[in-house]
C-alpha positions as CSV (number, residue, x, y, z in Angstrom):
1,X,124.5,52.3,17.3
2,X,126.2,55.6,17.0
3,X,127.6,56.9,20.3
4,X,125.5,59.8,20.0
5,X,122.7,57.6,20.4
6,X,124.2,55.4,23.1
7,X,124.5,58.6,24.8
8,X,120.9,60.2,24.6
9,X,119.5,56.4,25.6
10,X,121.5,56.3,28.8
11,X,120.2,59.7,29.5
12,X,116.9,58.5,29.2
13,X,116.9,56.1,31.7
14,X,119.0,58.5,33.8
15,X,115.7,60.7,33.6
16,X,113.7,57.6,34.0
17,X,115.1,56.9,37.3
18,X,114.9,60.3,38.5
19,X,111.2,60.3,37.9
20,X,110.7,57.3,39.9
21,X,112.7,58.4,42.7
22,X,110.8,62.1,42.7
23,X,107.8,59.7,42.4
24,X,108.7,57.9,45.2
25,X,109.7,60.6,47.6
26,X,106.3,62.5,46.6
27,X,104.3,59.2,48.0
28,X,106.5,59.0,50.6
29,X,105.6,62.7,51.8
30,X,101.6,61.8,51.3
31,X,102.0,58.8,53.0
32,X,103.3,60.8,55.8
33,X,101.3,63.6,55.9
34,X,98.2,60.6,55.7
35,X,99.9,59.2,59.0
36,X,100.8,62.7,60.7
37,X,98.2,63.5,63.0
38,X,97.6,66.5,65.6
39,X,99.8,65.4,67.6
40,X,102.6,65.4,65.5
41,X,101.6,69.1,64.0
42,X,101.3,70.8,67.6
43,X,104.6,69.4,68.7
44,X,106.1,70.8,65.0
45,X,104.5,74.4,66.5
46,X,107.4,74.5,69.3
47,X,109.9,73.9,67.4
48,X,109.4,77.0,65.5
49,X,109.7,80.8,66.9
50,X,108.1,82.1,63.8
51,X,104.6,83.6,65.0
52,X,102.7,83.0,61.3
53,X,104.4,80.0,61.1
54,X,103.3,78.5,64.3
55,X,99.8,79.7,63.7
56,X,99.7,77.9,60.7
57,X,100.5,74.5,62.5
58,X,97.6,75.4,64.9
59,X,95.5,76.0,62.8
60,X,96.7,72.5,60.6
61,X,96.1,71.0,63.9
62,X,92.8,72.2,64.6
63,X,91.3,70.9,61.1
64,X,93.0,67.5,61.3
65,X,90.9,67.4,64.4
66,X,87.8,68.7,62.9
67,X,87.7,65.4,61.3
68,X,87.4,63.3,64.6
69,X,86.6,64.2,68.6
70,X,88.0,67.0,70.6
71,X,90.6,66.4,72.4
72,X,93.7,67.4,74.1
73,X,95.6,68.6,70.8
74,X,93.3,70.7,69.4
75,X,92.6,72.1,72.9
76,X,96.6,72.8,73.4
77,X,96.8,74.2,70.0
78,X,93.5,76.9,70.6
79,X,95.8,77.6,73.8
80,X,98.5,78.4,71.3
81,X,96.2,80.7,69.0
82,X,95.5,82.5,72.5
83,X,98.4,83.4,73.3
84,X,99.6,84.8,70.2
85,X,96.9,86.7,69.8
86,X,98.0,88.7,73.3
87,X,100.9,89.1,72.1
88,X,99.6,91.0,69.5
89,X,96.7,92.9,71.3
90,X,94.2,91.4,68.9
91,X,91.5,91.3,72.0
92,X,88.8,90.5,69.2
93,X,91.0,87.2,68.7
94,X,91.8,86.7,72.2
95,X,87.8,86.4,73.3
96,X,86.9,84.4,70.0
97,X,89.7,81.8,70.7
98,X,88.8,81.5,74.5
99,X,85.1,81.0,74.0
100,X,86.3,78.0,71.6
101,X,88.5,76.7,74.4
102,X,85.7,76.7,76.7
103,X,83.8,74.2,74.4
104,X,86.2,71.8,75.6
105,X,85.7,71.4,79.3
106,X,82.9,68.7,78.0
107,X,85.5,66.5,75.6
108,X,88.3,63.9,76.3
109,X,90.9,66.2,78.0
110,X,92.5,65.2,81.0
111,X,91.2,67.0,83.8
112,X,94.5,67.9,85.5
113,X,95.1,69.3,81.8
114,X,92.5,71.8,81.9
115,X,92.5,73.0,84.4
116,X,96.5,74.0,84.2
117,X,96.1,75.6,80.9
118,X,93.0,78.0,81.9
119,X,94.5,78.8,85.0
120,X,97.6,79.9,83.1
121,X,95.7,81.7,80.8
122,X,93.6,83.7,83.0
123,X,96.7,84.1,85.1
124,X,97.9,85.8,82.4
125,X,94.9,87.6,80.8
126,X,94.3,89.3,84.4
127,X,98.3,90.8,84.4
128,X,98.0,91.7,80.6
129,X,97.6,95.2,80.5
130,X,94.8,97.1,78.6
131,X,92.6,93.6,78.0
132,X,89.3,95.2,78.5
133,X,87.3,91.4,78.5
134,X,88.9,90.1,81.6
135,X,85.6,90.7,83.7
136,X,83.3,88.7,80.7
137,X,85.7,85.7,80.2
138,X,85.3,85.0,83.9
139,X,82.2,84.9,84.0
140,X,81.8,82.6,80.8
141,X,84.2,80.9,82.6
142,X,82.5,80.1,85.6
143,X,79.1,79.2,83.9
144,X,81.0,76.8,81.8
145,X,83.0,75.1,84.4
146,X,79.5,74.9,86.3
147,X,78.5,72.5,83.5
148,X,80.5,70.5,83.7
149,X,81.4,70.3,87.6
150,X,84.4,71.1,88.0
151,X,84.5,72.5,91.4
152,X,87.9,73.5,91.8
153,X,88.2,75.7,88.7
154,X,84.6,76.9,89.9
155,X,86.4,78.2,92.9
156,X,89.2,79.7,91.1
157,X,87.6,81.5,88.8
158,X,84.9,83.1,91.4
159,X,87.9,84.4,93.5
160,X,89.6,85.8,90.9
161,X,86.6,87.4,90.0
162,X,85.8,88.8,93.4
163,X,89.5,90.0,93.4
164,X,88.9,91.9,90.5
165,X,85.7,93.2,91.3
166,X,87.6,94.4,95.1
167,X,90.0,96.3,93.1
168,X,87.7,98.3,91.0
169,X,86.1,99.1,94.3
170,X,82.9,97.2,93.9
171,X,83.0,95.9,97.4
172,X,79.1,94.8,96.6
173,X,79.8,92.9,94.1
174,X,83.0,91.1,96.0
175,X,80.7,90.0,99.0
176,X,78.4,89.0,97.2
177,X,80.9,86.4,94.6
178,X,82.2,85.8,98.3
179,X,79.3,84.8,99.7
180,X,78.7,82.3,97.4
181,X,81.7,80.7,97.6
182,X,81.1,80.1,101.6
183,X,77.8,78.8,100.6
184,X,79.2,76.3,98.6
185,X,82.0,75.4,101.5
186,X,79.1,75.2,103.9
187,X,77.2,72.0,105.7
188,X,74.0,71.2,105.4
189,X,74.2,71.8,109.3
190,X,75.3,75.3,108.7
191,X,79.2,73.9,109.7
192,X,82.0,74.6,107.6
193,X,83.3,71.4,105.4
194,X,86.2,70.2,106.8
195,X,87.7,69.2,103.1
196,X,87.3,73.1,101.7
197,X,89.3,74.3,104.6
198,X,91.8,76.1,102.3
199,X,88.9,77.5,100.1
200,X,87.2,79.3,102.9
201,X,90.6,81.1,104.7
202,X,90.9,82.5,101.1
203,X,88.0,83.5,100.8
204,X,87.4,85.0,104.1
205,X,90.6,86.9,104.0
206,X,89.1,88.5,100.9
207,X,86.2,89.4,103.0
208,X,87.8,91.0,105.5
209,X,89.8,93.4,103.3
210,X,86.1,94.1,102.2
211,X,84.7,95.2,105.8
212,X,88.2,96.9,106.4
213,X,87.6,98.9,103.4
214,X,84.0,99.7,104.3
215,X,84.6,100.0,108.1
216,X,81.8,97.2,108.8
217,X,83.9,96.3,112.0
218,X,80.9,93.9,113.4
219,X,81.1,91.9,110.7
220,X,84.9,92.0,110.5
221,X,85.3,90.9,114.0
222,X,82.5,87.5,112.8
223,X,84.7,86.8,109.9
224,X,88.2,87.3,111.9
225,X,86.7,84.7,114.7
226,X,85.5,82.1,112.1
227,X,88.5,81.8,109.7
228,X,90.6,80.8,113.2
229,X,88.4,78.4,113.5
230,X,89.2,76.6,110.1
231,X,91.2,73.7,110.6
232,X,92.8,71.2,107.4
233,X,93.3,74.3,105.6
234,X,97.0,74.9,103.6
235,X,97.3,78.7,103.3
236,X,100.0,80.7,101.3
237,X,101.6,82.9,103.5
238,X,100.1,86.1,101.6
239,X,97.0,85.1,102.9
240,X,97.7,84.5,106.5
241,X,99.6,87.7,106.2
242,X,96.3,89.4,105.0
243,X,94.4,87.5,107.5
244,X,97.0,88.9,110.6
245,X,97.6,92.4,109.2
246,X,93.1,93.3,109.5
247,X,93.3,91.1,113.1
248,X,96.1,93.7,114.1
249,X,93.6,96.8,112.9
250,X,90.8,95.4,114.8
251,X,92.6,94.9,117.5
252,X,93.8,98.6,117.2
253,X,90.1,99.7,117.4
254,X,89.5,97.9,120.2
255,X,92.3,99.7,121.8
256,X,93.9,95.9,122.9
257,X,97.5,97.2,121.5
258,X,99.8,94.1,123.0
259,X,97.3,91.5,120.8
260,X,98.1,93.9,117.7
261,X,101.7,94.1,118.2
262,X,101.7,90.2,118.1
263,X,99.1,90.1,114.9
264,X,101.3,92.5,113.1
265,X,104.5,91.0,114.2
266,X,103.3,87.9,112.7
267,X,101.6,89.5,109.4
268,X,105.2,91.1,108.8
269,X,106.9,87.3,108.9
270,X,104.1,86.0,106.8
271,X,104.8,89.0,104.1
272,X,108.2,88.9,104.6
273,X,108.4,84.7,103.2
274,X,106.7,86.3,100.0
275,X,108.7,89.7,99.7
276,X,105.6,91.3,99.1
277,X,105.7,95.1,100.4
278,X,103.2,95.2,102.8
279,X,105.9,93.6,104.8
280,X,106.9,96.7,105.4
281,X,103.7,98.6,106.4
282,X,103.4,95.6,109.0
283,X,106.6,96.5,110.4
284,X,105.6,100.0,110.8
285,X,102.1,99.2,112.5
286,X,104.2,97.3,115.0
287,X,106.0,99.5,115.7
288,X,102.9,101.5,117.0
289,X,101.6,99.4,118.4
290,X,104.4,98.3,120.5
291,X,104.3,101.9,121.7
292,X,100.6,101.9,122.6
293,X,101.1,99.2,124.2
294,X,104.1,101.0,126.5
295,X,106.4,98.2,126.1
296,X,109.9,98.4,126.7
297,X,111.7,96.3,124.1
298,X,112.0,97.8,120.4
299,X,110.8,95.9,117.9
300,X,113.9,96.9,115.7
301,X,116.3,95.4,117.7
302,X,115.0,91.8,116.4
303,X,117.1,90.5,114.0
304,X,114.4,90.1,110.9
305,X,113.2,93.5,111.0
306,X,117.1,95.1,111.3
307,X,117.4,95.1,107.8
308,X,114.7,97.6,107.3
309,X,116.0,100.5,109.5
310,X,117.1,102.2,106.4
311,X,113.7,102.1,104.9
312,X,112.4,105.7,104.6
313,X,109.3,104.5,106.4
314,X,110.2,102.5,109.2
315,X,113.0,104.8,109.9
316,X,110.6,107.4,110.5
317,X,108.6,105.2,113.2
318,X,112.2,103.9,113.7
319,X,112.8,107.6,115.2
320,X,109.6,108.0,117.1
321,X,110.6,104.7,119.5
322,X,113.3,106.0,120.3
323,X,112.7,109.0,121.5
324,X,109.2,107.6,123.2
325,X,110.9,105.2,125.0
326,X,113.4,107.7,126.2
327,X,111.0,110.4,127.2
328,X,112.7,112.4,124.7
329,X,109.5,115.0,123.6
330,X,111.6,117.4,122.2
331,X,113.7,114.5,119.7
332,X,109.6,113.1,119.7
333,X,107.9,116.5,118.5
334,X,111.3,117.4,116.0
335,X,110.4,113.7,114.2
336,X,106.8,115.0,114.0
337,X,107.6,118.2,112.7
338,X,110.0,117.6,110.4
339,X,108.4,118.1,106.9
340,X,109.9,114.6,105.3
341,X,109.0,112.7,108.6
342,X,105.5,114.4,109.2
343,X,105.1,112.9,105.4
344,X,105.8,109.5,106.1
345,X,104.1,109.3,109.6
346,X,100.9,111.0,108.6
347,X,100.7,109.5,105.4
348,X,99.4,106.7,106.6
349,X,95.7,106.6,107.8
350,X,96.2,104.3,111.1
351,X,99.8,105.5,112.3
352,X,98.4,109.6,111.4
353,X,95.2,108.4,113.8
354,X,97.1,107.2,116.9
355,X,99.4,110.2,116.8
356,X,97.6,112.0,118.9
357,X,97.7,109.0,121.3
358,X,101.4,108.7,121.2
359,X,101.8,112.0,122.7
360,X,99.2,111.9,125.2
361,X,101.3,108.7,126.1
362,X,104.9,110.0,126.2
363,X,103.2,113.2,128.2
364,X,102.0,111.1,130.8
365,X,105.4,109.0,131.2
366,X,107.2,112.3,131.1
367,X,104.8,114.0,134.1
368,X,104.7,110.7,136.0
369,X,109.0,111.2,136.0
370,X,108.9,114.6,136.5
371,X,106.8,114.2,139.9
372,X,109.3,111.7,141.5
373,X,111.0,114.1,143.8
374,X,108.5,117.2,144.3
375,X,105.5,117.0,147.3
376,X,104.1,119.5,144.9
377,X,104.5,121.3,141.5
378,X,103.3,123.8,139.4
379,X,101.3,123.0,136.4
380,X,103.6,125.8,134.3
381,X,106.6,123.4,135.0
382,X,104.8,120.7,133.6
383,X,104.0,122.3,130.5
384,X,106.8,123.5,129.2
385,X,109.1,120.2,130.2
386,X,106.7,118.1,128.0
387,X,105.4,120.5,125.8
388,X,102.1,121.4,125.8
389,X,99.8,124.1,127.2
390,X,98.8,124.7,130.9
391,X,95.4,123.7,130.3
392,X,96.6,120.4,128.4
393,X,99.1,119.7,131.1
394,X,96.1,120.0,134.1
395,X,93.7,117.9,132.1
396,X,96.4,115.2,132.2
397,X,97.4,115.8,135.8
398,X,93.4,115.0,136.3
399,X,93.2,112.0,134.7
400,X,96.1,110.6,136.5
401,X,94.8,111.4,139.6
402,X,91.1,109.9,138.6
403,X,93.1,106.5,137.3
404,X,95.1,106.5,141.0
405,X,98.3,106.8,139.1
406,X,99.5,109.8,141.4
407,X,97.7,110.6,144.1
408,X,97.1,113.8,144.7
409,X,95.0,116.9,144.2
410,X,95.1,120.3,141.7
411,X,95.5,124.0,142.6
412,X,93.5,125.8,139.6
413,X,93.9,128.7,140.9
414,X,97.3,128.8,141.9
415,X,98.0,126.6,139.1
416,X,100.1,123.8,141.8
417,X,99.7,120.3,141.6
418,X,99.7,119.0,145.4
419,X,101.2,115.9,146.1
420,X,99.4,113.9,148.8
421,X,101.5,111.1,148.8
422,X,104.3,112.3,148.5
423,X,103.5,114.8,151.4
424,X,102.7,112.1,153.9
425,X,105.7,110.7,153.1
426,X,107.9,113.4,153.4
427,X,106.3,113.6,157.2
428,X,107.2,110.8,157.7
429,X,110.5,111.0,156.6
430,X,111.1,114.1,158.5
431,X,109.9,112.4,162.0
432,X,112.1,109.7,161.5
433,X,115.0,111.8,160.6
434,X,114.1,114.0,164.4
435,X,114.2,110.3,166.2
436,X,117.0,109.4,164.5
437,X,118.9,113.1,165.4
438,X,117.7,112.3,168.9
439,X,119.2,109.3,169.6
440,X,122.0,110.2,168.3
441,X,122.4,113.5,170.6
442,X,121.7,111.0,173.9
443,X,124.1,108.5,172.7
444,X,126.8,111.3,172.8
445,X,126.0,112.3,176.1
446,X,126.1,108.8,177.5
447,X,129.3,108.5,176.2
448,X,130.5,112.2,177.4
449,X,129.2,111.4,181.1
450,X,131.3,108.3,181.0
């Protein structure tokens, strides 16, 4: 045999032995892919950060399962399509892909599974911005959950869709999804269930925001009494700062000022844990309140709420309590009147409607001072030391002596407030002084004559 022919028959086999090892590799692959199951696929999905490429291995994942049951793969995978489908806006995709998802709450997924995933999702959903199908998923939601009994993800749901029904300012539509909620945390004895105790503060903190909103302060007052009845209930702190913040307002109404100082102390702590900004509009009622309530003690001074006396707001208020406390009208009425102040204060509905209060209050402190010395004073005097007109001044005078805070009687015409009080005393003062000066004058003599 030529060499030349050697040569080409070693190069055959050479070839030969490729083929069988491409051959082999190739059944290896199929064999594989045979034994590569959803499983597998979705777990290959995270390791990529290719979009396409991980929708592709969802979608792989989801016909390998077509074959069998449902179950958690495919339902993790449809999860996947989800989310990449927000990420591109594709809404049409979004809603399609969810109301597959939802045909799983009935197959072999792990409970505690499903109910993290739809959670997350509609966690999500409700902070994406421009999804217009937020309100219609819930409600699929709900009825789907309903069949198959899941209770807690029934709650969820509901709440979120009363939430989002209270911020497009369908408050009949929030009671109502509220409503049934406490009927499903209720007794067949009308009680409260002891084991949904957590369920009910949330929901009944919603409610009160309702009859805050709408001014139904009957029904806020039955709501405000009943979730402090809950017991067994573990509430986030944004809740119970909710909860304190409206029991500080109604408290406000009913004019009961010290109680609303302490319910807005405690909403402000309760806000505070969470960092959520109403922290500081709880700081600011408290600070009114602690003024209506004529207490002595600043609420700034306290070494939580220190940190905000650079906030534009609270310094404002921050202002007023200082000058209130001291008596200081004219510092009081500059606050009011200065135009970045007057902003702050009166941009607030419940601060801008005690206002007038404040200054009826401060008034009042200021004429009670004023009066220490004087058997009797004129009404003009009165005015201009606290600001206000004659006529203002009198009617305050009035009520003081009506409440027996001063005890004495008006001069319209000669525009004189008369003293009674202080006149008797001064009588009495004066005779005492004479006995004194008397027995003075015979002690002297005594001791001249000696």
């Amino acid at each position: 045999m030529s060499e030349e022919e050697e040569y080409e028959e070693v190069e055959e086999e050479v070839e030969e032995v490729v083929e069988e090892v491409i051959e082999d590799e190739e059944v290896e692959e199929e064999e594989e892919q045979e034994e590569e199951g959803p499983e597998d696929i979705y777990d290959k999905s995270k390791e990529t950060r290719d979009p396409e490429k991980k929708k592709k291995l969802y979608n792989d994942c989801l016909k390998l399962e077509a074959a069998g049951k449902k179950g958690e793969w495919g339902f993790k995978a449809r999860k996947g399509l989800i989310k990449l489908s927000i990420a591109k806006k594709d809404w049409e995709g979004v809603v399609k892909d969810y109301q597959e998802l939802l045909t799983y709450t009935k197959a072999e997924v792990p409970k505690p599974v499903i109910e993290r995933i739809f959670t997350k999702l509609l966690e999500r959903l409700s902070n994406t911005e421009g999804f217009p199908n937020l309100m219609q998923l819930l409600q699929t939601t709900i009825g789907a959950f309903s069949e198959s009994r899941n209770d807690r993800m029934i709650f969820k749901t509901t709440i979120r869709l009363a939430n989002l029904y209270f911020s497009e300012g369908n408050y009949e539509e929030t009671e109502a999804r509220c409503n049934d909620i406490v009927r499903s945390c209720t007794l067949p004895d009308g009680r409260d269930d002891p084991t949904k105790g957590s369920q009910l503060v949330e929901t009944y903190a919603l409610l009160l925001q309702v009859y805050d909103v709408t001014n139904k302060r009957r029904k806020m007052k039955d709501i405000y009494e009943r979730v402090s009845k809950v017991k067994n209930a573990i509430v986030h702190p944004r809740i119970s700062g909710i909860i304190k913040e409206i029991g500080g307002k109604m408290y406000m109404h009913d004019r009961q000022f010290a109680q609303a100082q302490e319910e807005f102390f405690d909403a402000f702590n309760h806000f505070n844990k969470t960092g959520s900004p109403r922290r500081v509009t709880c700081l600011k009622y408290n600070i009114l309140a602690s003024m209506l309530s004529g207490s002595s003690v600043n609420p700034m001074s306290a070494p939580e709420t220190r940190v905000y006396r650079t906030d534009g707001d609270v310094m404002a208020l921050t202002m007023l309590i200082e000058a209130f406390q001291d008596r200081d009208i004219p510092r009081f009425m500059a606050t009011l009147r200065n135009p970045e102040q007057k902003k702050r204060i009166m941009g607030d509905p419940l601060v801008k409607e005690h206002v007038d209060d404040l200054l009826k209050d401060i008034r009042v402190a200021k004429i009670k001072e004023l009066i220490v010395p004087f058997s009797s004073v004129r009404l003009a005097y009165l005015a201009e030391e606290t600001m206000c007109e004659p006529k203002d001044v009198e009617l305050l005078c009035a009520m003081l002596i009506t409440d027996g805070e001063i005890d004495g009687k008006i001069d319209q015409i000669e525009g004189v407030v008369y003293l009674e009080g202080k006149k008797e005393g001064q009588e009495k003062m004066n005779a005492i002084k004479m006995i004194a000066s008397e027995i003075h004058d015979r002690g002297r003599r005594i001791m001249f004559r000696g």
